[in-house]
C-alpha positions as CSV (number, residue, x, y, z in Angstrom):
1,X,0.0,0.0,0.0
2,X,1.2,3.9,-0.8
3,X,-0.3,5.9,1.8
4,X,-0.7,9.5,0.5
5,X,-0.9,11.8,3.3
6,X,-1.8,15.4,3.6
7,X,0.2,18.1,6.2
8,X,-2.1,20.2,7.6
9,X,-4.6,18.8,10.0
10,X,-4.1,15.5,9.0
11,X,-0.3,15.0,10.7
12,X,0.2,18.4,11.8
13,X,-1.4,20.5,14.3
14,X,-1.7,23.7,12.0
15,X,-3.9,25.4,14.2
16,X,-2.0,25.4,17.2
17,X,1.4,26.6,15.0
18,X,-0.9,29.4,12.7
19,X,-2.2,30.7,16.6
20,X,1.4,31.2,17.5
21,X,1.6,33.3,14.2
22,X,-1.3,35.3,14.5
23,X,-0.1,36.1,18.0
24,X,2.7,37.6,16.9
25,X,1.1,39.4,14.1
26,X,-1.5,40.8,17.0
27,X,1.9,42.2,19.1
28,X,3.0,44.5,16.1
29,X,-0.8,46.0,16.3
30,X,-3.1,44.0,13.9
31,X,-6.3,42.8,14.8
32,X,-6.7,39.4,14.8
33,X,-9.4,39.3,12.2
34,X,-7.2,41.4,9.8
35,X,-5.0,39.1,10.3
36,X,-6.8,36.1,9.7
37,X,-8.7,37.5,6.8
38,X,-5.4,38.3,5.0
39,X,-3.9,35.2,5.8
40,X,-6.9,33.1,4.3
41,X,-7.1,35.1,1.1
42,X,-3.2,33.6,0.6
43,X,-4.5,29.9,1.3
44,X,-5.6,29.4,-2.5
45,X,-2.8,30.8,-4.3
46,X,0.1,29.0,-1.5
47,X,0.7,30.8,2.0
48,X,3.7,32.1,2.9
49,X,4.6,34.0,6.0
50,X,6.6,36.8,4.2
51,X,3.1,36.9,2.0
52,X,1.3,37.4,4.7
53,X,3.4,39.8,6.1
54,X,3.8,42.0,2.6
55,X,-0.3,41.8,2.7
56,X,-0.2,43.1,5.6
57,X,2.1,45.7,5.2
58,X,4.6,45.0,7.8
59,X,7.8,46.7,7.2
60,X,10.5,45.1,5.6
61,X,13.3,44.3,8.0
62,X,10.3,43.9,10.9
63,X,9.0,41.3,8.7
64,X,12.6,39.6,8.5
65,X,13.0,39.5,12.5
66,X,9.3,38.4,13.2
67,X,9.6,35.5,10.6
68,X,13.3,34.6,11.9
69,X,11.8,34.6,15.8
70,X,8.8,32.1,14.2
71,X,11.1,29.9,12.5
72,X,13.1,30.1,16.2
73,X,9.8,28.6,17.6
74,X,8.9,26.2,15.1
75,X,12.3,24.2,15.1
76,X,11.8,24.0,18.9
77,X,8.1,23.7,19.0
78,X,6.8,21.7,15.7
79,X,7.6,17.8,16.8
80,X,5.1,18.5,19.5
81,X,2.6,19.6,17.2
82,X,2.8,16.3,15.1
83,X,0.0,14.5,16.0
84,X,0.6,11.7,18.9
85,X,-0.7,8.9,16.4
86,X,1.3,10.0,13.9
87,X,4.8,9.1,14.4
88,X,3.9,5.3,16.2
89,X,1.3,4.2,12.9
90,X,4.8,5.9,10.6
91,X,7.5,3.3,12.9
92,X,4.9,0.5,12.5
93,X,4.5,0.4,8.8
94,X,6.9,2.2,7.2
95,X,9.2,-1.7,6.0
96,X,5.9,-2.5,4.6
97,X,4.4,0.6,3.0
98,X,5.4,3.4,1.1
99,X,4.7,6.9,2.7
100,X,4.3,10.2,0.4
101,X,2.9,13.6,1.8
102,X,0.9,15.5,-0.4
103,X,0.2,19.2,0.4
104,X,-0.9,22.6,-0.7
105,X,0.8,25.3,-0.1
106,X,4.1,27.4,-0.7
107,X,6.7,25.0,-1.1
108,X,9.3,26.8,1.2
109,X,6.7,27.2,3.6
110,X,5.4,23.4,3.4
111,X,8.8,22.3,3.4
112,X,9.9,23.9,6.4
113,X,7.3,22.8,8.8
114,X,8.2,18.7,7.2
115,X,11.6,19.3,8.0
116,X,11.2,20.9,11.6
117,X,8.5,18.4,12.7
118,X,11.1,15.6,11.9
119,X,8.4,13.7,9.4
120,X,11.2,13.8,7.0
121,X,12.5,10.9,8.9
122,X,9.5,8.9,8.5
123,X,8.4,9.8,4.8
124,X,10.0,8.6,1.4
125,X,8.5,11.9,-0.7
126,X,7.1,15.5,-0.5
127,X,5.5,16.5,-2.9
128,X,3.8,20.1,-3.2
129,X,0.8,21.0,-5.1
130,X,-0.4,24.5,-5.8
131,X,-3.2,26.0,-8.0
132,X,-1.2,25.1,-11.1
133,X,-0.4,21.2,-10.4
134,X,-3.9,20.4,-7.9
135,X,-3.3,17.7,-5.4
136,X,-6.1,15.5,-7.9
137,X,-3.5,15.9,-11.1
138,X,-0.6,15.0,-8.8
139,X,-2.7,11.8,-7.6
140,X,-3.4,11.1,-11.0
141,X,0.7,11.1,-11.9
142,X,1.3,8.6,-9.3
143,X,-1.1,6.0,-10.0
144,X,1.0,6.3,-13.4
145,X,3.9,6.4,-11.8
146,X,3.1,2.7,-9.4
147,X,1.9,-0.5,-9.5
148,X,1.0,-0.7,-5.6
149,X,-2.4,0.9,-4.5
150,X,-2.9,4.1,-3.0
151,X,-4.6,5.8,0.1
152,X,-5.3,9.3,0.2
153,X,-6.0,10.8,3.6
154,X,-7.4,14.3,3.7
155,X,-8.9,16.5,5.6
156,X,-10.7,18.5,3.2
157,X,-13.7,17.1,1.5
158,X,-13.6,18.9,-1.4
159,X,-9.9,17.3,-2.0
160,X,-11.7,14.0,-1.4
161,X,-14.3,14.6,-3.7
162,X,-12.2,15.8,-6.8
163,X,-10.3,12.3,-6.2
164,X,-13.9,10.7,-6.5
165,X,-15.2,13.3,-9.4
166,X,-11.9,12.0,-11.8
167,X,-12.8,8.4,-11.3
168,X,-9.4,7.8,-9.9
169,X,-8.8,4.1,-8.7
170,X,-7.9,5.3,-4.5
171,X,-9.2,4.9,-1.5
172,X,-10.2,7.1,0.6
173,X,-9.7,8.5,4.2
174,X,-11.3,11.5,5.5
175,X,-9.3,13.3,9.0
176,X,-11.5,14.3,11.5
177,X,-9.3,15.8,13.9
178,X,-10.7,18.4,16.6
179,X,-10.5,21.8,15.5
180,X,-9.4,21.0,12.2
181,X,-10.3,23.3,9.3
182,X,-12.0,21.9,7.4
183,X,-14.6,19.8,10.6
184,X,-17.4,21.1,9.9
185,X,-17.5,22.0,5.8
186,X,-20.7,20.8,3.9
187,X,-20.2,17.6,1.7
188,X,-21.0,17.8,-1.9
189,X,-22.3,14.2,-3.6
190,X,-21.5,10.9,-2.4
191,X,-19.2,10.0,0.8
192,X,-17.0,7.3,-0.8
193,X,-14.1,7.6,2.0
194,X,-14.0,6.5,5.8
195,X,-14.2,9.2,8.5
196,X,-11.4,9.1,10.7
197,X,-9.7,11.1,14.1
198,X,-6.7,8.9,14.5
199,X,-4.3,7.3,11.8
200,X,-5.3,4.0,14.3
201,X,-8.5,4.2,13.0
202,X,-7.5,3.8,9.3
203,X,-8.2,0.3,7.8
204,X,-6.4,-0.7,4.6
């Protein structure tokens, strides 16, 4: 089996590592909705903090500190916001399956929280989609690219459902975790995938 996992909400706790942000985004006098709102507007075209920061307007060389005192945090902070489940289900099948994580996002930015949350060690590829190269075309290049079946877990329905809309042959896991992003978006069509909160949960 190739399990295809996303980042964000699925293996990483995003929400406790994009609070930490918007904290220190509120310190230099935002409001936290501003900052929020600008930050989402990114999330479809690939986030990056020094986006968010330009959006904003945050001076240049205040923008260079704040990001240089984040990435301080995350390479203490980010192996405690992998998921507990996470790293165990990784150690237990990794000899017999083939891990790739599949996420949106800028790829310096996506990159940077794999490498500080130590995943790296656990996964055999990264790969990055964006609004050019959808995480649905890049699915579609690996089942070209392997003869072994895959599993895609998500936590975003609508990635789910463009997986199921393409007729692509993989199954399908849906992350529930608490707080997630994407917990409580509406479903469009048919559920086709298993709801999950915990990687131990998965059944392949």
């Amino acid at each position: 089996m190739h399990f295809v996992f996303d980042l964000d909400y699925t293996l990483f706790d995003t929400a406790r590592h994009w609070s930490d942000w918007l904290d220190r985004l509120v310190a230099l006098g935002f409001s936290r909705e501003e900052a929020v709102r600008t930050g989402e507007s990114l999330f479809g075209v690939g986030y990056s903090l020094e986006g968010h920061g330009n959006a904003l307007g945050v001076p240049e060389e205040q923008l260079a500190e704040l990001i240089h005192q984040f990435e301080t945090f995350t390479h203490d902070e980010a192996p405690n916001l992998v998921y507990t489940d996470v790293v165990p289900f990784l150690v237990a099948h990794k000899d017999q399956h083939q891990f790739t994580i599949l996420t949106f996002g800028h790829p310096d930015y996506q990159q940077f929280k794999v490498k500080w949350s130590g995943l790296g060690e656990h996964i055999h590829d990264v790969r990055i989609a964006g609004p050019e190269r959808l995480k649905v075309t890049q699915l579609f290049e690996m089942i070209r690219e392997t003869d072994e079946p895959l599993l895609f877990i998500d936590d975003n329905p609508k990635e789910l459902a463009a997986v199921r809309d393409a007729g692509l042959a993989i199954s399908l896991a849906r992350m529930m975790r608490e707080g997630a992003r994407h917990i409580d978006d509406p479903i469009d069509g048919e559920v086709c995938w298993q709801d999950l909160n915990s990687l131990n949960e998965l059944k392949f």
